[in-house]
N, C-alpha and C positions, 0 to 999 in steps of 0.2 A: 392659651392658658386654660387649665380645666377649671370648671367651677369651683373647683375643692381648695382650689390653691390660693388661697385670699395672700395678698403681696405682707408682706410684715420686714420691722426691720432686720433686718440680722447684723446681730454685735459680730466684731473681731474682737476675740480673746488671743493675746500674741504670748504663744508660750518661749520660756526664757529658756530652755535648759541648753542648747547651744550656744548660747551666750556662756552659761555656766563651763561646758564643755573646754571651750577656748579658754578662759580664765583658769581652769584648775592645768593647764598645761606647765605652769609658771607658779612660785609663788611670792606675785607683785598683786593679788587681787587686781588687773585689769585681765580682761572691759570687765567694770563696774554691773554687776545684775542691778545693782538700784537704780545708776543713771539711766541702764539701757531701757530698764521700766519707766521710768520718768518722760526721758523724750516718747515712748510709745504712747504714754499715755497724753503728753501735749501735743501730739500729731493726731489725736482723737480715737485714737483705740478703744473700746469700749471694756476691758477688762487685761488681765494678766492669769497667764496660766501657767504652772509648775507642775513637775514629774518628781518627785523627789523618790529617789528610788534606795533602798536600803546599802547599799557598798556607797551613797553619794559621791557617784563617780562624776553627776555634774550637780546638780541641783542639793544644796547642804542643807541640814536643820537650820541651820544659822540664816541660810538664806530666806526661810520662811519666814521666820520670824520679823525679820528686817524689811520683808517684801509686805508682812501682816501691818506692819508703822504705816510706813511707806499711802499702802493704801486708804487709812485713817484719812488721807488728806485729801482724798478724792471718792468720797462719800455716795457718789454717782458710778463709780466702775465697779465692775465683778471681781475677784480674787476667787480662781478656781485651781483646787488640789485636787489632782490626780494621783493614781496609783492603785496597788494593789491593797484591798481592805485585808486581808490574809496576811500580810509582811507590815512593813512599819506606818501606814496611811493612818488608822483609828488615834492610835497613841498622838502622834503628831496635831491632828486635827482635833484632837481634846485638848490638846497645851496650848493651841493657836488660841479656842476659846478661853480659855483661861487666864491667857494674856490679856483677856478683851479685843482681842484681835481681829477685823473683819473675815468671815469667810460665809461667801456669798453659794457656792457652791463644792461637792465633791464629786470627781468622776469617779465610779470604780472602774480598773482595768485588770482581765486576768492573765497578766506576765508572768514568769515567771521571775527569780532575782536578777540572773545573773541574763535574762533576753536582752538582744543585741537593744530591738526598740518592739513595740506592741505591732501585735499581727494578727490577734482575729478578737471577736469577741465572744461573750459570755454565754453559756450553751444549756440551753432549758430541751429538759426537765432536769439537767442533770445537776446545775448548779442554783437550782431554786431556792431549797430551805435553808442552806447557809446564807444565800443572798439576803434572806429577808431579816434573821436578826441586823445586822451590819444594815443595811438602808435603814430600818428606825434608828438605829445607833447615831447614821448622819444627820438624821433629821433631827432628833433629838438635839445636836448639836446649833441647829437654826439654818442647814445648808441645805439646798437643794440637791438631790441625788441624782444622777445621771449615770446609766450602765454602757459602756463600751458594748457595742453590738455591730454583729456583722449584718449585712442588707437582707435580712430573712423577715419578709413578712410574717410567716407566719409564729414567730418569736414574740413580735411585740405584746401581745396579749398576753402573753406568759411575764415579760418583763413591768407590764403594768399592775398585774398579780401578785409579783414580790414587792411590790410597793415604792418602784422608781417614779420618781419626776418624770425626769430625759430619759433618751435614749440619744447617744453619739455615736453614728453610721458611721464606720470603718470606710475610709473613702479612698483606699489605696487600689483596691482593684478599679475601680473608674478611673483613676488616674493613670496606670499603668496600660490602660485601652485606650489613653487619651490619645486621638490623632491615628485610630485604626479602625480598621472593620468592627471592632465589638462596643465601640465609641458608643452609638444609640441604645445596643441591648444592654449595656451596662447600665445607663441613664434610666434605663425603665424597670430596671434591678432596683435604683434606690429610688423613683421617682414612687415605686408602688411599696417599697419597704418605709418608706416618709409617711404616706399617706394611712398606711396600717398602722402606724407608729399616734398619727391625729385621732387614728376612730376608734384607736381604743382610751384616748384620752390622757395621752402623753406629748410631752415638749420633743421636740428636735434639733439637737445640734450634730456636727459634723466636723472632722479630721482626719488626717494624715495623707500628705502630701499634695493637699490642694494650693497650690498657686497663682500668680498673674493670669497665668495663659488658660486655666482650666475653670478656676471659679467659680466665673460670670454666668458661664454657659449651664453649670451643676446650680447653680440657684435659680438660677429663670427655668427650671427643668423641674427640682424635685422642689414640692410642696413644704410651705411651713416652716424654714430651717429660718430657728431662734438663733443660733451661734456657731459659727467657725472658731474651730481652735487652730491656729496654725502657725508654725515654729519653724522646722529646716530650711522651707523655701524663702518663708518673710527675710528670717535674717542669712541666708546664704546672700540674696538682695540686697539687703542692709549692708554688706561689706564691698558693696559696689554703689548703693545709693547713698547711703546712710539711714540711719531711722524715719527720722521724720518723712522723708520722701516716699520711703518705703510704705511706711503705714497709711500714707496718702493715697496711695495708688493700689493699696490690697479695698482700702475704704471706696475709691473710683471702682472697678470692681465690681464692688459688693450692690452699689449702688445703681451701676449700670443693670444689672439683674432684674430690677423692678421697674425697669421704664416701662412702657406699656406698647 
């Protein structure tokens, strides 16, 4: 373990929108997004995270809102909205507050509308000074800002600059080398994009398509990660385990990471 890498907990944030997906194929409203949040969060999940994306092809206003209650009643987890601040994210997460609604954090992500799912992140110097109205805009709201970023060191200081919190490492290229020859130089891609991401005095979380089989090994690797956000693999899981079991064993995991 490098010196740098002090062990910390890392939450799992279990994003819902495949849940939402499945649901909108039908219109009987099952699976339920509130129950499927409910059991996540009595299996010990440490937060819930939403995509809500403007055509709400899974994730609906409605659903925030109901997700914003919801979470009222669990005072100790996170509520984090993603999306893009450019399309319908500000709007929505001003109404959240408004409701009185918790919202513990915002990701921003630059999708476009109509992208399949997110695939890279935010790119400085290019998109700096739009960044920074919009990061106070979230803050202002009481939320912690996190910017979707790809594993570039030399980013982070630019991303602490427009005045994020986080930064959330795009973790699909590690995962896509998972179980190949580029397995290690990928780890030492975000092992050193983490660590840029500490010295210049930023949070670390981390998404997309980390799993069972890959997690353990990317947390006992890269320094400092506050939070996993993770959705397709939890609940593709969850329809062979069910929830609770599921978010058992993303938590086993997580926890195996920091044995010494």
């Amino acid at each position: 373990m490098s010196p740098n890498h002090t062990p910390i907990a890392t939450a799992l944030s279990v994003n819902l929108n495949k849940v939402a997906t499945l649901r909108n194929t039908r219109h009987l409203g099952i699976p339920s997004i509130i129950r499927a949040a409910e059991l996540c969060l009595q299996a010990g999940a440490q937060g819930i995270t939403v995509h809500p994306r403007p055509d709400e092809r899974h994730i609906r206003r409605s659903d925030v809102f109901e997700l914003g209650e919801l979470m009222n009643a669990w005072p100790d987890r996170e509520f984090n909205i993603e999306g893009n601040p450019f399309h319908n994210l500000m709007a929505l997460a001003q109404e959240v507050r408004d409701r009185g609604l918790p919202l513990h954090q915002l990701t921003f992500v630059p999708d476009s509308e109509g992208q399949f799912t997110s695939d890279h992140g935010w790119r400085f110097p290019e998109d700096a000074d739009r960044l920074k109205s919009v990061i106070a805009q979230g803050q202002a709201l009481g939320a912690r800002v996190s910017l979707f970023m790809d594993p570039d060191s030399g980013a982070m200081q630019h991303a602490k600059g427009v005045g994020a919190d986080r930064v959330e490492l795009y973790t699909e290229p590690f995962a896509a080398a998972w179980g190949t020859a580029e397995q290690a130089a990928q780890l030492a891609i975000y092992r050193g994009a983490a660590q840029a991401a500490l010295d210049a005095g930023l949070g670390v979380n981390a998404g997309h398509d980390l799993n069972r089989d890959n997690l353990t090994e990317f947390l006992a690797t890269v320094p400092g990660v506050n939070e996993v956000s993770i959705g397709h693999a939890l609940i593709a899981d969850a329809l062979e385990l069910g929830y609770s079991a599921t978010v058992k064993d993303f938590l086993r995991c997580i926890a195996q990471a920091k044995r010494p």
